[in-house]
C-alpha positions as CSV (number, residue, x, y, z in Angstrom):
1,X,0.0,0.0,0.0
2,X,1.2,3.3,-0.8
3,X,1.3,5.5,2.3
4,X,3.0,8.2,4.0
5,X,1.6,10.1,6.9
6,X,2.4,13.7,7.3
7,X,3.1,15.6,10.5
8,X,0.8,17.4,11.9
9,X,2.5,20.1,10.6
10,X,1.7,21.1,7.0
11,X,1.1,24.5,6.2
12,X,2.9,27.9,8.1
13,X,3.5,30.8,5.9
14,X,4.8,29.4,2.5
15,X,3.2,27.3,1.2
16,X,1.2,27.4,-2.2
17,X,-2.1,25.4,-1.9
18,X,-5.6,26.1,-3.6
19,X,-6.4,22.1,-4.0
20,X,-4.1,19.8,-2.6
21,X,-7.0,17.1,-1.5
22,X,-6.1,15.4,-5.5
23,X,-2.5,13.3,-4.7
24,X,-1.6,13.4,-1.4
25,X,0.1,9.8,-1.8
26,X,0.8,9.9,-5.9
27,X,2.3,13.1,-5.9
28,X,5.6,11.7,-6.5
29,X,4.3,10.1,-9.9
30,X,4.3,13.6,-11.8
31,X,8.1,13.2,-12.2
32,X,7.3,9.6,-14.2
33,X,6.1,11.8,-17.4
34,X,7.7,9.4,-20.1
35,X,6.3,6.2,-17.3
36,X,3.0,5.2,-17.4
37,X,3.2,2.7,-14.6
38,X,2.8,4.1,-11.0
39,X,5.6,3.3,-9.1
40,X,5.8,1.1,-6.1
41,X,6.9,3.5,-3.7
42,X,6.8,7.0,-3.9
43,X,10.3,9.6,-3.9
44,X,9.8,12.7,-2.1
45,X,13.4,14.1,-3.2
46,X,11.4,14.2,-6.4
47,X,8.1,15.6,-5.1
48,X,7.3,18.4,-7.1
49,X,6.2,20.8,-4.2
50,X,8.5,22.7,-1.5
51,X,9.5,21.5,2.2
52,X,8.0,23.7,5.0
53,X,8.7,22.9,8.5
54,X,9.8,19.2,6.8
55,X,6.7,18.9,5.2
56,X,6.2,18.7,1.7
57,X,3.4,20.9,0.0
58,X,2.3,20.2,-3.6
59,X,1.2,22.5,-6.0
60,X,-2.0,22.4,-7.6
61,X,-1.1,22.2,-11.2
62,X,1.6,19.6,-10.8
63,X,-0.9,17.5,-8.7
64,X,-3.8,18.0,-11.4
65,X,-1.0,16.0,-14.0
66,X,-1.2,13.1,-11.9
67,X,-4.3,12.7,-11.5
68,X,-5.0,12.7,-15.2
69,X,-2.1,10.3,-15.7
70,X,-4.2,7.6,-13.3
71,X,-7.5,8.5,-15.5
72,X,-9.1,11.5,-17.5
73,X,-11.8,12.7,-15.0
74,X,-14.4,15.1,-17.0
75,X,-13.0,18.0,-15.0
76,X,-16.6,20.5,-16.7
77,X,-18.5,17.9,-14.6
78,X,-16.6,19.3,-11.4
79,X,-16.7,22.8,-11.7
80,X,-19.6,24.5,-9.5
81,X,-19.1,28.2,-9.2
82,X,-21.5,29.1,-5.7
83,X,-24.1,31.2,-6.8
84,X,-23.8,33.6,-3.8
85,X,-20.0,33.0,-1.9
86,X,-21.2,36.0,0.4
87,X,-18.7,39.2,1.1
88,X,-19.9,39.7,4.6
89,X,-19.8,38.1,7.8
90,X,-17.1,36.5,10.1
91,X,-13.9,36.6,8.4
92,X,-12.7,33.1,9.6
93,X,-15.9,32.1,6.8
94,X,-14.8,34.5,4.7
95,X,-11.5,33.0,4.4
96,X,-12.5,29.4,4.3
97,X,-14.7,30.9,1.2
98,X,-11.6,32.7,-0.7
99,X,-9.5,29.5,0.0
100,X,-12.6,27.3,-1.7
101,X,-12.9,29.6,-4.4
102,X,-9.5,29.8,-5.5
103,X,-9.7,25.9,-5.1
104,X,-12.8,26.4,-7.8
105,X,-10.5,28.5,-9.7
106,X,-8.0,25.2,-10.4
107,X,-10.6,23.1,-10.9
108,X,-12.1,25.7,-13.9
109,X,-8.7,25.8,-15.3
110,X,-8.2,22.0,-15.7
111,X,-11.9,22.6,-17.7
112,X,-10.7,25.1,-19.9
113,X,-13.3,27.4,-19.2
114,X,-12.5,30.3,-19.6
115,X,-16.3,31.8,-19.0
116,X,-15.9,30.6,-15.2
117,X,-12.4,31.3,-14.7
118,X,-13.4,35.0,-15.6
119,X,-16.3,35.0,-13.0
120,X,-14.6,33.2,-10.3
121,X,-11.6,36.3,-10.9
122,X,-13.9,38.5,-10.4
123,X,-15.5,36.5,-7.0
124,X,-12.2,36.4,-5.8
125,X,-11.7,40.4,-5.9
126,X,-14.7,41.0,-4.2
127,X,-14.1,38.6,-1.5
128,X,-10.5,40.0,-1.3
129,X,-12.2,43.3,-0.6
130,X,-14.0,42.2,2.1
131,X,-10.8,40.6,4.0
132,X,-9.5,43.9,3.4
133,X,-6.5,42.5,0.8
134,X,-8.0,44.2,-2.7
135,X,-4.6,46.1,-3.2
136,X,-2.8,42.9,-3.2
137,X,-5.5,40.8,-4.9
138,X,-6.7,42.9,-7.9
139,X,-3.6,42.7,-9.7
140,X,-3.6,38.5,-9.6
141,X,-7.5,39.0,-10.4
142,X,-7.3,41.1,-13.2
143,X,-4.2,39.3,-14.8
144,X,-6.3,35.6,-14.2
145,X,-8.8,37.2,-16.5
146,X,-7.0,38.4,-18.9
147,X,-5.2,35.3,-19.6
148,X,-8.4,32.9,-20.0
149,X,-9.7,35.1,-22.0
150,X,-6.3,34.1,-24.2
151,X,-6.8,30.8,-23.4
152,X,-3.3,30.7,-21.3
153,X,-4.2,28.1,-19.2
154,X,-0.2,28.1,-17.4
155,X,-0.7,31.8,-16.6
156,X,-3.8,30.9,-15.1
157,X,-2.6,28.6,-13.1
158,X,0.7,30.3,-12.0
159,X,-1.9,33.7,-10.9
160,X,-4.3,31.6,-8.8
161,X,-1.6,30.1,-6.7
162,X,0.2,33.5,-6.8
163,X,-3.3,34.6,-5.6
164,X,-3.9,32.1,-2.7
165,X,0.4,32.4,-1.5
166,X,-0.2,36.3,-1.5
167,X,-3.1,36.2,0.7
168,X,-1.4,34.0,3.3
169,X,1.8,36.5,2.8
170,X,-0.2,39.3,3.9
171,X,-2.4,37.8,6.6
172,X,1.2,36.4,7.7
173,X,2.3,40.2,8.0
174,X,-0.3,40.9,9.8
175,X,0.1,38.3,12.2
176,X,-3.4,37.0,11.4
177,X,-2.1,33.6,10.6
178,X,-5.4,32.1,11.7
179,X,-6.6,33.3,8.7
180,X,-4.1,32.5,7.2
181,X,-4.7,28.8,7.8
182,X,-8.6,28.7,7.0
183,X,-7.6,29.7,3.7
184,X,-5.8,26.5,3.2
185,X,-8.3,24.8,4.9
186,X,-10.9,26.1,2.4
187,X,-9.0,25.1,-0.8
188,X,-8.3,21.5,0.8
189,X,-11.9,21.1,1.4
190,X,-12.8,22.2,-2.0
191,X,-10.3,20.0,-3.5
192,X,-11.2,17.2,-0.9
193,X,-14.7,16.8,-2.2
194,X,-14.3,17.1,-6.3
195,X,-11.5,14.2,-6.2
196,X,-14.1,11.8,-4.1
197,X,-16.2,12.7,-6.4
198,X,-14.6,11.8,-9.7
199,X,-13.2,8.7,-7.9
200,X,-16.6,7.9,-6.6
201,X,-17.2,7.8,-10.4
202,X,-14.9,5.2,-11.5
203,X,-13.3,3.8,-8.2
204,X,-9.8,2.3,-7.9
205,X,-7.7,1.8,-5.2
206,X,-4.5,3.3,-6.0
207,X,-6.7,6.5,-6.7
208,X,-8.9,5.9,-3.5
209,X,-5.1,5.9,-1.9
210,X,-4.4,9.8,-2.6
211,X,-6.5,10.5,-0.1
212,X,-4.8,8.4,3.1
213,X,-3.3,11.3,4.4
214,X,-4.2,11.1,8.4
215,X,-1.6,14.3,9.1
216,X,-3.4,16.4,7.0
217,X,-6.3,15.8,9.3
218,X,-5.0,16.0,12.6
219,X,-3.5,19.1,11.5
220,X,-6.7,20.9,10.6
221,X,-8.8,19.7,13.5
222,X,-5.9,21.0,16.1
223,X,-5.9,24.3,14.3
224,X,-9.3,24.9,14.6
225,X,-9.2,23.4,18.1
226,X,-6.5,26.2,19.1
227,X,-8.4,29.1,17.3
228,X,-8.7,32.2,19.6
229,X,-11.0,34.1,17.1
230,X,-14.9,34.4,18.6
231,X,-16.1,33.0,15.4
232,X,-15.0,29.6,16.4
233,X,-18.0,29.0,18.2
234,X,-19.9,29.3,15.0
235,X,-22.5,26.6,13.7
236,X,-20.1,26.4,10.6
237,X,-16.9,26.0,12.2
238,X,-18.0,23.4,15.1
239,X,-19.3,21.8,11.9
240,X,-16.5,21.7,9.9
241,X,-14.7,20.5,13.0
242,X,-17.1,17.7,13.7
243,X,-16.8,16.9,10.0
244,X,-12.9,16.6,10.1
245,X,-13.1,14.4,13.1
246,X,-15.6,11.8,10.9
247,X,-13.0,12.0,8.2
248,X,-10.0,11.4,10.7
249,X,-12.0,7.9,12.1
250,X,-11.9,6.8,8.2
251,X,-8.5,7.9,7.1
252,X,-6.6,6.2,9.6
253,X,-3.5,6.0,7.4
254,X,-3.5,1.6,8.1
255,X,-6.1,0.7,6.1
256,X,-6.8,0.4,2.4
257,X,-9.9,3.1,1.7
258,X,-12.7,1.2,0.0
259,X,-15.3,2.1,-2.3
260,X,-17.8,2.8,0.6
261,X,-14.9,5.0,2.4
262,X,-15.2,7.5,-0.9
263,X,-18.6,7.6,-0.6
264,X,-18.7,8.7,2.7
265,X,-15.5,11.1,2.5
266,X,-17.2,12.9,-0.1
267,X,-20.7,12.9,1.7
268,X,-18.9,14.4,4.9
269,X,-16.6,16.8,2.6
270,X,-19.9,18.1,0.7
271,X,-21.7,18.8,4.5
272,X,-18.7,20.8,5.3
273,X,-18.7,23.0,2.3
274,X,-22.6,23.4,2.7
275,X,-21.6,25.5,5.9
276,X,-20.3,28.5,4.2
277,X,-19.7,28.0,0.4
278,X,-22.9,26.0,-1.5
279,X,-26.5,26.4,-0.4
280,X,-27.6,22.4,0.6
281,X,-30.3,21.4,-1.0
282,X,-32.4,21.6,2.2
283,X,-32.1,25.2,2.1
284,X,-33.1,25.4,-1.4
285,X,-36.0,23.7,-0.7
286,X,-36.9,26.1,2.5
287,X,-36.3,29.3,0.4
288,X,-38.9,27.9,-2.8
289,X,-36.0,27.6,-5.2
């Protein structure tokens, strides 16, 4: 079984993450370009990601590549723009919603869709406005929109994670690293849930295995355990932290996830993001729409 458990420790101040959640255990496989066959064990000298605090964090186009090495997921079937990702309220939600919506941005540009990439841009900059960052944002913003609207998919890419590593930078500068974290948090959610679902889709175990990550886990639920911010009494984040806890009991980082363990991961992932970034289809039904 392929399997390496992280420490507890994976993100600080520089790291580049908008959706990690798509090979935490394959990442090493991206170096294999001319080798079809996975490899039997996985090289992190060759991980194509940088060490923090001994850690290795992946970027997000690199990890797309191997995922579409193991199969060709239909990534227009993933993309699913919120119709509402709100600009006011507590900005520990606020920042789990930039972080998810950057994470929306990669998933857009695996699509080629330039339509959505241009209108989760301009999302972005007004949720930037609202956690006070426009200054540093708009220039990322307007630059992602001008280069899907060239079809420049690698510029695209390079801007969204320039987007998601200068909003940490400047939360980091501001001491605000709580912040700072949810926005990881909220890309790693968003990834979490479109790669259970496109494996839900066509199961196999060496893709179920990207996700048996435990650290990543533990990580996230301590960080929201130490939060000194009011808002983590919120409904949504005691949610999100119930939620990580259900994931932690299935990831367990011994076991071989199964078919049924997707299922579930992606139930529990799509419950979380119904907190503060979709509107759950109970509360569709409530409001008449």
């Amino acid at each position: 079984m392929i399997h390496r458990d992280f420490h507890a420790l994976f993100f600080r101040s520089v790291d580049r993450i908008a959706l990690v959640a798509a090979a935490f255990s394959l990442i090493g496989f991206v170096n294999a370009q001319d080798e079809p066959a996975a490899p039997e064990r996985i090289d992190l000298s060759n991980f194509p990601g940088e060490f923090v605090d001994q850690v290795v964090v992946p970027i997000p186009a690199e990890i797309f590549a191997v995922l579409d090495k193991l199969d060709e997921p239909e990534w227009s079937k993933g993309v699913e723009i919120p119709e509402n990702p709100g600009d006011k309220g507590e900005r520990a939600i606020l920042a789990l919603t930039f972080g998810s919506l950057v994470g929306e941005g990669f998933i857009a540009v695996q699509a080629e869709n330039a339509e959505d990439i241009e209108e989760i841009g301009k999302k972005v900059l007004a949720l930037s406005q609202a956690l006070g960052l426009a200054d540093a944002v708009q220039p990322h913003s307007l630059a992602i929109i001008e280069a899907s609207g060239k079809r420049d998919w690698e510029s695209v890419r390079d801007e969204l994670d320039s987007t998601q590593q200068t909003v940490r930078d400047t939360m980091d500068k501001l001491r605000d690293q709580e912040l700072s974290e949810l926005v990881s948090l909220g890309g790693w959610l968003r990834g979490t849930n479109v790669v259970t679902a496109f494996i839900r889709e066509s199961f196999r175990e060496d893709k179920a295995e990207l996700l048996n990550q435990p650290g990543l886990l533990i990580h996230f639920r301590e960080m929201l355990g130490k939060m000194k911010d009011p808002s983590k009494e919120t409904s949504q984040i005691r949610a999100i932290s119930t939620g990580l806890a259900r994931m932690e009991a299935i990831i367990t980082g011994d076991e071989v996830i199964s078919e049924e363990d997707i299922r579930e991961l992606n139930e529990i992932s799509r419950a979380m993001l119904e907190e503060y970034y979709f509107i759950s289809e109970e509360s569709r039904k409530d409001s008449g729409n």
